[in-house]
C-alpha positions in Angstrom: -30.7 -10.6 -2.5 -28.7 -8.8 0.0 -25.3 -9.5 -1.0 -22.6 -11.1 1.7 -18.6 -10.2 2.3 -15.9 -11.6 4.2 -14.2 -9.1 5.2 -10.3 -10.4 5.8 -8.6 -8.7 8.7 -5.7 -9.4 10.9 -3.3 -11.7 9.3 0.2 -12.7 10.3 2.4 -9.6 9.4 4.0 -7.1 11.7 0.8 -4.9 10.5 -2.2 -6.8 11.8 -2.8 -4.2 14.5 -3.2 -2.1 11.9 -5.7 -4.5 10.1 -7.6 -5.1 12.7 -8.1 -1.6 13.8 -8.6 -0.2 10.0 -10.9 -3.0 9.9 -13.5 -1.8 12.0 -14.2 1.6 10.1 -14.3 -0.6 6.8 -17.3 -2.9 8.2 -19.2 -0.1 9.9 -19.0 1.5 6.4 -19.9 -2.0 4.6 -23.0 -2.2 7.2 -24.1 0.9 6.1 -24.1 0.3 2.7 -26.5 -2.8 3.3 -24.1 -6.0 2.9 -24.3 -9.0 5.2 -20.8 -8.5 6.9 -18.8 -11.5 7.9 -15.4 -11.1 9.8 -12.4 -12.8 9.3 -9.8 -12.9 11.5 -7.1 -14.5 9.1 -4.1 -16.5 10.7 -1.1 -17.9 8.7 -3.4 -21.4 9.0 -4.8 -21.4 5.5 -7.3 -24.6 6.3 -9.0 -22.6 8.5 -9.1 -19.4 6.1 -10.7 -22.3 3.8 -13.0 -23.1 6.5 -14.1 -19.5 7.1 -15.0 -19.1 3.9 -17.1 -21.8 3.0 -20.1 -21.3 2.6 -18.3 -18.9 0.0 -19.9 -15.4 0.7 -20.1 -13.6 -2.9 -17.4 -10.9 -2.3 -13.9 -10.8 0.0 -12.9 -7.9 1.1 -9.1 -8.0 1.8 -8.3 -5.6 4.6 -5.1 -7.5 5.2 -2.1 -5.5 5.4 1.9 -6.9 5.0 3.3 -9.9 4.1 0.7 -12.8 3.9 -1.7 -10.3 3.1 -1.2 -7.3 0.3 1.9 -9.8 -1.6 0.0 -12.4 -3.4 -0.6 -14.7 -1.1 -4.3 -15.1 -0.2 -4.8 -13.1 -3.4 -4.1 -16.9 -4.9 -6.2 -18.7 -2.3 -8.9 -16.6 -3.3 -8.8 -17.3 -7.4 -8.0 -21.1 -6.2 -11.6 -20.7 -4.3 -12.6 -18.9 -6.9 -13.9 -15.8 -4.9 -14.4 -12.6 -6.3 -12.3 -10.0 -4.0 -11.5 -6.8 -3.6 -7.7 -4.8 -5.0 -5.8 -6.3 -7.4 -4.6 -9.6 -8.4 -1.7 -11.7 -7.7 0.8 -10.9 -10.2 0.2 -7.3 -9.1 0.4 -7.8 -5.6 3.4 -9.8 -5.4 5.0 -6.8 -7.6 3.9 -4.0 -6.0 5.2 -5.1 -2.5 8.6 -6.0 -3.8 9.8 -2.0 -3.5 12.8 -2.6 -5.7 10.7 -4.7 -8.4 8.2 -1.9 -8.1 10.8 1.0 -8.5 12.6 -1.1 -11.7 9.0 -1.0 -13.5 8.6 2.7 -13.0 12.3 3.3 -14.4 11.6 1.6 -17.0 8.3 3.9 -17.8 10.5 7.2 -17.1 9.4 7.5 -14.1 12.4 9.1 -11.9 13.7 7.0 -8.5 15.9 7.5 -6.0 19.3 5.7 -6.7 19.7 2.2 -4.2 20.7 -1.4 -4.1 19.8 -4.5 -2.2 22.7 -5.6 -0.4 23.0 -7.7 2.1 22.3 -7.2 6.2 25.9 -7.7 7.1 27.2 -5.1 4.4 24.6 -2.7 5.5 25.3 -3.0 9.5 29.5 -2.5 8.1 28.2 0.8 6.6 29.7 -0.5 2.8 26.7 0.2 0.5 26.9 4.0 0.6 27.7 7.3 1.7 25.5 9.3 4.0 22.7 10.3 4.0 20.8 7.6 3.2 18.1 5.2 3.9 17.7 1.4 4.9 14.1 0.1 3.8 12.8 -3.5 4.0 12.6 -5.3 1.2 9.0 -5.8 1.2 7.2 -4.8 4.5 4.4 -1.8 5.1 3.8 1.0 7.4 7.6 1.8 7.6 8.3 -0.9 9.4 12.0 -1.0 9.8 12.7 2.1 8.0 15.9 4.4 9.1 17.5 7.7 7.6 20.8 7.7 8.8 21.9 11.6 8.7 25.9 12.2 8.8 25.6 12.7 12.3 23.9 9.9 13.8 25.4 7.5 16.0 22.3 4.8 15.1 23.4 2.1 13.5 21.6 1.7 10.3 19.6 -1.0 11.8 19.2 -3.2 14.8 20.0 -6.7 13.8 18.4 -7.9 17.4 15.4 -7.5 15.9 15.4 -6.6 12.2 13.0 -9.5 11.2 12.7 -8.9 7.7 15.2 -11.0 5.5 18.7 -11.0 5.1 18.4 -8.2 2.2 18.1 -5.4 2.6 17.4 -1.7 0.5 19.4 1.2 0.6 18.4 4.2 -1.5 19.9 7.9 -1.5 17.8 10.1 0.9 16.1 12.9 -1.2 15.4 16.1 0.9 12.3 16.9 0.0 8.1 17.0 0.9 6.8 13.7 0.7 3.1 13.5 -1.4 0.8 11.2 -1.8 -1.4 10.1 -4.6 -4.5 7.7 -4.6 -5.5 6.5 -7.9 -9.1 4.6 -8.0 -9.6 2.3 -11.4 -6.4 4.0 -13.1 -7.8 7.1 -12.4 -5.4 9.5 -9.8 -7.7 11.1 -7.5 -5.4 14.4 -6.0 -2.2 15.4 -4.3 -1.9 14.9 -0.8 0.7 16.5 1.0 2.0 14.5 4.3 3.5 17.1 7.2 5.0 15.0 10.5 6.3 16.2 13.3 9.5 14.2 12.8 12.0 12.9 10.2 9.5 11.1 8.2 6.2 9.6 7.8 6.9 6.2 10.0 4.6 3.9 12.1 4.3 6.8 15.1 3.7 9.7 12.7 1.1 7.6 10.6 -0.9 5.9 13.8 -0.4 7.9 16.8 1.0 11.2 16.3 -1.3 14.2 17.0 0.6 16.4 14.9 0.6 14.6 12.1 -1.3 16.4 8.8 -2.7 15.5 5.5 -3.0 18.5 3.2 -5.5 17.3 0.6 -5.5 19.1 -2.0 -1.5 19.7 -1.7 0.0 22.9 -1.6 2.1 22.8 -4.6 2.9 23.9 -7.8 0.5 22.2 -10.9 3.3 20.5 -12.8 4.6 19.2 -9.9 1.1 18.1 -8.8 0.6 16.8 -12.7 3.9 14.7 -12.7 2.5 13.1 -9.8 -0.5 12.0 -10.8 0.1 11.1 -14.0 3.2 9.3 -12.5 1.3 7.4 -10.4 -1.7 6.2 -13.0 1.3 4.9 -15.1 2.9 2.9 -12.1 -0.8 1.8 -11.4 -1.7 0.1 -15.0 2.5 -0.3 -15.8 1.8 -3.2 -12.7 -1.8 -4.1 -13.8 -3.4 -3.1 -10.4 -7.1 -2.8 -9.6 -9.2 -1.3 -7.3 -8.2 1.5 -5.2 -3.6 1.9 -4.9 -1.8 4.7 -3.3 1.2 5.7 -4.7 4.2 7.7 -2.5 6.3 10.1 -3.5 9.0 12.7 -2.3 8.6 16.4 -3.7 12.6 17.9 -4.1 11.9 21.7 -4.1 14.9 22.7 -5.5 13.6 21.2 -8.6 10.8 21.8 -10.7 8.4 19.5 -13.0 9.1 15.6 -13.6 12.7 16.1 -12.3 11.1 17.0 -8.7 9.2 14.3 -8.2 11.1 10.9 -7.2 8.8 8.1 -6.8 9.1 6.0 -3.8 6.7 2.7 -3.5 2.9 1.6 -4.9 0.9 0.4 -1.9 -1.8 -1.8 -3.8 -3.4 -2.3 -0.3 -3.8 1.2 1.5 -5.3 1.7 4.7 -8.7 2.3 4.5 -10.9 4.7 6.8 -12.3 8.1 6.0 -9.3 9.8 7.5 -6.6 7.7 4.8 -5.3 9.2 1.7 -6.8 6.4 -0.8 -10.3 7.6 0.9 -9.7 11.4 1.6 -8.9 11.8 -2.0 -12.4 10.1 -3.5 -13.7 11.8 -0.6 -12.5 15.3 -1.8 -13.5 14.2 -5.6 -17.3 13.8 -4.3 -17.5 9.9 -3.3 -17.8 9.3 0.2 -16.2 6.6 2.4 -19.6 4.1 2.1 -19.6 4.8 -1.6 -16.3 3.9 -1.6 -16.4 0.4 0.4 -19.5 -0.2 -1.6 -17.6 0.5 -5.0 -14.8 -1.8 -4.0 -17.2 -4.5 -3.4 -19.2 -3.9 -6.6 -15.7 -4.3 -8.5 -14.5 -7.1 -6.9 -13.5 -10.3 -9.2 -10.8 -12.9 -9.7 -8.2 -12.2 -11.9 -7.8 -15.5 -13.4 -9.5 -17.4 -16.6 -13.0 -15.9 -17.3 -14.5 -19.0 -16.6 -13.1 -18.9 -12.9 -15.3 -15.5 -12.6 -18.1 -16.9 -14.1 -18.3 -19.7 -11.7 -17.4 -17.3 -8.8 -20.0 -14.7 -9.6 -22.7 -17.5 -9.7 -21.5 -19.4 -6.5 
């Protein structure tokens, strides 16, 4: 019996353009494969997320992105409904979009950070937290979203507080000069190096969506121990949380350095964008899997993360 997904897209972040549109290559590739697709545009109204999903299809697969989305949340409707889905679990979730959490867990591990605080929006708008360079970071928000380097000679304020919208805390880290490189790891398993190159400062929203110039070197040009820290960095950070699935892992190469001291580790994405042209699918991609293998795997993984008697009843409903 052909098998049937939900596939979860939208939701209420400041990233459900990016859902939606990231969305569209995952159910083409899901068609493919031979599943019996069913759309979800998900709103922050939960009843009607319930409603959507009932009949329960066998498999969800969460192509939400954000808060709402890749933080917990309807990873614990879905083990309330007790459907099998796709990524990791709650516990997981919740962790790996809390960047500071997630960057405590890896220093604890050995894995190196770059130094930073919370503090709070008003002692970050009076410049108190640091010196410059550094940079200002949401606490928990994806696709750089709200993220500024503020050099020593920029007149920008470290942010706009007309329309910062994401909390009242806020986190400041050191800025580390340096190549920023990617690494997908696929069941705890790093896939490669991928080297990001942007036109601009960094790798934000325009750089990562609508930049021409924008280029993802996969395999990275860059010297094996430094490409071996980062991989093995990033399959520690991926089982250190406990997530599942497919997770991509960011990091920032400092060239003046050399081995594990080069590589700084900057967040875990536990819910990367997903088309052929995205790291957590180039990577399998360049490894031999393609993109419909890859949807398909995802699907063929999926399960709650709860008591095993929640999955049992899942798988059979």
């Amino acid at each position: 019996m052909t098998k049937t997904v939900a596939l979860l897209v939208g939701g209420w972040s400041a990233e459900r353009g990016v859902s939606l549109f990231k969305g569209e290559h995952v159910a083409k590739a899901l068609i493919e494969a031979g599943y019996d697709v069913k759309i979800v545009d998900v709103t922050s109204d939960i009843k009607k997320l319930v409603n959507d999903l009932t009949p329960k299809p066998n498999v969800v697969f969460n192509n939400l992105y954000g808060r709402g989305g890749e933080d917990g949340v309807i990873q614990g409707v879905l083990e309330a409904m007790k459907i099998p889905y796709t990524h990791s679990g709650v516990m997981a979730s919740a962790i790996g979009m809390d960047k500071p959490t997630a960057k405590r867990i890896a220093n604890s591990v050995g894995i190196k950070c770059a130094n930073g605080r919370v503090a709070s929006k008003e002692d970050v708008l009076a410049e108190n937290v640091m010196s410059r360079p550094y940079v200002v970071k949401p606490m928990n928000e994806g696709s750089s979203f709200g993220v500024r380097i503020i050099f020593d000679d920029d007149n920008q304020q470290p942010l706009d507080e007309e329309s910062w919208s994401f909390g009242d805390e806020v986190l400041v880290e050191e800025y580390v000069e340096g190549r920023e490189i990617h690494v997908a790891v696929l069941d705890g398993v790093a896939q490669e190096v991928t080297e990001i190159i942007v036109p601009g400062r960094f790798f934000d929203y325009d750089a990562k969506y609508d930049s021409q110039e924008t280029k993802l070197v996969t395999p990275a040009d860059i010297p094996q121990d430094v490409r071996n820290t980062a991989m093995n960095n990033a399959s520690k950070i991926f089982k250190e949380i406990g997530c599942e699935g497919v997770a991509r892992c960011d990091f920032i190469y400092d060239v003046s350095k050399t081995g594990k001291d080069a590589v700084y580790f900057l967040e875990i994405n536990t819910l990367p964008g997903l088309t052929d042209q995205s790291v957590a699918a180039l990577q399998p991609i360049h490894n031999g899997m393609s993109f419909v293998q890859l949807c398909s795997h995802l699907v063929e993984t999926a399960k709650c993360h709860g008591l095993i008697e929640n999955q049992k009843d899942a798988s059979q409903s």
